[in-house]
C-alpha positions as CSV (number, residue, x, y, z in Angstrom):
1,X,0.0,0.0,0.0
2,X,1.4,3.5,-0.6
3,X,0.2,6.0,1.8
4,X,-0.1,9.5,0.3
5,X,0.2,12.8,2.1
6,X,-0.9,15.8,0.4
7,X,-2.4,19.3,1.8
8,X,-5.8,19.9,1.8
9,X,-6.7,23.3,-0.2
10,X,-8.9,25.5,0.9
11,X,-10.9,28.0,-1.8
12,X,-9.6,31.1,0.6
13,X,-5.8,29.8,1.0
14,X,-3.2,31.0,-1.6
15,X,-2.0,28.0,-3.6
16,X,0.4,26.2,-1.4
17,X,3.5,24.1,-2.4
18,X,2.7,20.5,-3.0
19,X,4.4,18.5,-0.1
20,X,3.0,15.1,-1.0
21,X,5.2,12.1,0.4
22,X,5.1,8.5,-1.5
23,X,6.7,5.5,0.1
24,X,7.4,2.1,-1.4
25,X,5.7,-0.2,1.8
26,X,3.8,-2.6,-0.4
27,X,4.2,-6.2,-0.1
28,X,6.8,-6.7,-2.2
29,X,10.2,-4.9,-0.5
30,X,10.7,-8.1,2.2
31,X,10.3,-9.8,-1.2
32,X,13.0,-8.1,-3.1
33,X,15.3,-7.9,-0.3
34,X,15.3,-12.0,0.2
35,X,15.8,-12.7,-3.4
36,X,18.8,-10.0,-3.3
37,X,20.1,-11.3,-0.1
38,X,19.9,-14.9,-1.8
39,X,22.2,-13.3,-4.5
40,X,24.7,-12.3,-1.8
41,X,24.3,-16.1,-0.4
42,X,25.2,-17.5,-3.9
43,X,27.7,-14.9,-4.6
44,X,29.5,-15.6,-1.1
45,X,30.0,-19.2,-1.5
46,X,30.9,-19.0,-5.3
47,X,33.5,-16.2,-4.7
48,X,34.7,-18.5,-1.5
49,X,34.8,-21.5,-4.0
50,X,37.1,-19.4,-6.0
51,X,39.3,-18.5,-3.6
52,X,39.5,-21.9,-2.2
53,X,40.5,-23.1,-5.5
54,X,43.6,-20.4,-6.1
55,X,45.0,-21.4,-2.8
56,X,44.9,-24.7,-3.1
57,X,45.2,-25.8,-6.9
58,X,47.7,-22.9,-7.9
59,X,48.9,-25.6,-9.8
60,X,45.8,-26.5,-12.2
61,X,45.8,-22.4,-12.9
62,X,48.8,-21.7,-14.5
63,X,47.3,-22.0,-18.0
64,X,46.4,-18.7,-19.6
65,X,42.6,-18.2,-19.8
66,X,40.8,-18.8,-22.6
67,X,38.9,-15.8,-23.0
68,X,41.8,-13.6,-21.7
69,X,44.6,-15.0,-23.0
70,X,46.8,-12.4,-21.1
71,X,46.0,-13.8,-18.1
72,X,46.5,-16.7,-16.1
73,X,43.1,-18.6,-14.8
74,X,44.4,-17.8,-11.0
75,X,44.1,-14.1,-11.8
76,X,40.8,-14.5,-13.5
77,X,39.2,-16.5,-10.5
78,X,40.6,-14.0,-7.9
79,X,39.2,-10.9,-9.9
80,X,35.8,-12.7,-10.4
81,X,35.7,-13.8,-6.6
82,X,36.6,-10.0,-5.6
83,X,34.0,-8.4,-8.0
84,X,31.4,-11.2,-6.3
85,X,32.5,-10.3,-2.6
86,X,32.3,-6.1,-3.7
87,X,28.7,-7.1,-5.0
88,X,28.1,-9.2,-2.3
89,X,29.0,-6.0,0.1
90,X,26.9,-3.8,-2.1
91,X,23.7,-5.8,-1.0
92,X,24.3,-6.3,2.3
93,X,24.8,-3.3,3.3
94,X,23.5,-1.1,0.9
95,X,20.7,1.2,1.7
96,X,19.9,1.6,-1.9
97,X,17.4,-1.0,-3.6
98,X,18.1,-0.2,-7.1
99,X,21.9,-0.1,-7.0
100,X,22.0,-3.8,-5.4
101,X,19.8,-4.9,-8.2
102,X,21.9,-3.1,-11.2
103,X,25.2,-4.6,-9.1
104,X,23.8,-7.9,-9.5
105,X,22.4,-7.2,-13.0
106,X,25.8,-6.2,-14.1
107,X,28.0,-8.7,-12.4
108,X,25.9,-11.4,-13.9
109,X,25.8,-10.1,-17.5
110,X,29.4,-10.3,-17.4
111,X,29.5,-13.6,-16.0
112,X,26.9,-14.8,-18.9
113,X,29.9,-12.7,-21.3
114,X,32.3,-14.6,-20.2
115,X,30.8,-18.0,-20.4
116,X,29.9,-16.8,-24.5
117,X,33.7,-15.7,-24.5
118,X,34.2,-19.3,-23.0
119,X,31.9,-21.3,-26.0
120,X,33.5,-18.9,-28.4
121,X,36.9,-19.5,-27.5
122,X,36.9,-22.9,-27.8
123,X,34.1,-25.0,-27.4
124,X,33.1,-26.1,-24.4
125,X,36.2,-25.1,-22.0
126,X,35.8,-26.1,-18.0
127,X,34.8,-23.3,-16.3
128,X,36.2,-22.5,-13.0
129,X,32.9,-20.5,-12.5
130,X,32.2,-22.5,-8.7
131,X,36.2,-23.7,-8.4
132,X,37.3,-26.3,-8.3
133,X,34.4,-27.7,-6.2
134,X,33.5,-31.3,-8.2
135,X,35.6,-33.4,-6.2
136,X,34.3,-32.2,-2.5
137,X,31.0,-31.5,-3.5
138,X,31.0,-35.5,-5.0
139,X,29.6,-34.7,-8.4
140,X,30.8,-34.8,-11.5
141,X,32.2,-31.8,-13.8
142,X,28.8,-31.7,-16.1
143,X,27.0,-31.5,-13.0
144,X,29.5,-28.5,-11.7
145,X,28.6,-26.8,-14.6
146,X,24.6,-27.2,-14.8
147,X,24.9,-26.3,-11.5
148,X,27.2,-23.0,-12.6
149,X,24.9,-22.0,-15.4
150,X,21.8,-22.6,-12.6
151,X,22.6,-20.3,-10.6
152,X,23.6,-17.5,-13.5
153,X,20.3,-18.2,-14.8
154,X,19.2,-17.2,-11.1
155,X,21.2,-14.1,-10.6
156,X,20.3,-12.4,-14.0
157,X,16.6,-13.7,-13.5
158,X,17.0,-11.9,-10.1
159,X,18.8,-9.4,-11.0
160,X,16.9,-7.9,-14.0
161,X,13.6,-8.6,-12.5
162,X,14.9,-6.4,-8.7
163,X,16.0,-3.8,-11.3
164,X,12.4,-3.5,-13.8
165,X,10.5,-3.6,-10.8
166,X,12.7,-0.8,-9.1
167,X,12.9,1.2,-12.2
168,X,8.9,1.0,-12.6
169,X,8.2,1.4,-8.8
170,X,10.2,5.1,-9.1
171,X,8.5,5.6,-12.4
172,X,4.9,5.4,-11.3
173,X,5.9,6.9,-7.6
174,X,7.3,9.9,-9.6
175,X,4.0,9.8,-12.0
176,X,1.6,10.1,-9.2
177,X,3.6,12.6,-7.5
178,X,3.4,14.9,-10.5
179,X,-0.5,14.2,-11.1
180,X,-1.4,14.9,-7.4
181,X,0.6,18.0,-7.1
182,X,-0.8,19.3,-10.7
């Protein structure tokens, strides 16, 4: 529900200036703020995945990447794992709504990038997208990376959807403020 304050206007009262106060308390902010804190849940572990993986495996990620062949894969993972973990931040303890949706948004559009850079590069390259995670999580490498593209599927599903729905929300909030005070 959005309460609305507005003046009341008397015929004898000089026109006053419009002081009318919309807030977003509908239904759907406890909403938005689990789905983004389940992004910061997802984006914790993967980035802790990474980082897991470059400490121990140093070995396995000497290769250069395939999509930045200027790097090595342990430089990749660790700039992936901090952009996840800055992200991660940005949601947690943001105040701001919209800028932990398009921090999401954007971090996964570059994730889904990267995984065309991946298919474009070569095929189907491993992705080190959770670590090296297979052999402790018991499963096998196809089911890493169902898993992987899962949960990018989730965070641009999340992430777009937290963005529209801010974007329209400040839309129709500014709309009504403009038609009430006209």
């Amino acid at each position: 529900m959005v309460p609305l304050m507005f003046p009341v206007r008397h015929a004898v009262d000089a026109p006053q200036e419009c002081s009318v106060s919309l807030k977003c308390s509908g239904s759907h902010a406890p909403l938005l703020r689990v789905l983004l804190l389940s992004t910061a849940l997802i984006l914790t572990s993967t980035a802790l995945a990474k980082l897991y993986t470059v400490s121990r495996f140093q070995w396995l990620l000497v290769d250069p990447n395939p999509v930045f062949p200027f790097l090595r894969n342990q430089v990749v993972l660790l700039i992936a794992s901090m952009l996840e973990l800055i992200v991660t931040v940005a949601v947690l303890f943001g105040r701001n709504t919209l800028f932990s949706a398009a921090s999401v948004f954007s971090l996964a559009s570059m994730f889904l990038l990267y995984r065309i850079g991946l298919y474009a590069a070569g095929g189907h390259s491993l992705c080190f997208c959770l670590g090296l995670s297979a052999p402790w999580l018991q499963i096998s490498t196809e089911k890493q990376d169902l898993i992987a593209k899962w949960l990018l599927a989730y965070l641009l599903l999340v992430g777009i959807g937290a963005l529209l729905f801010q974007l329209t929300d400040t839309r129709i909030n500014r709309h009504l403020k403009t038609r009430l005070c006209t």
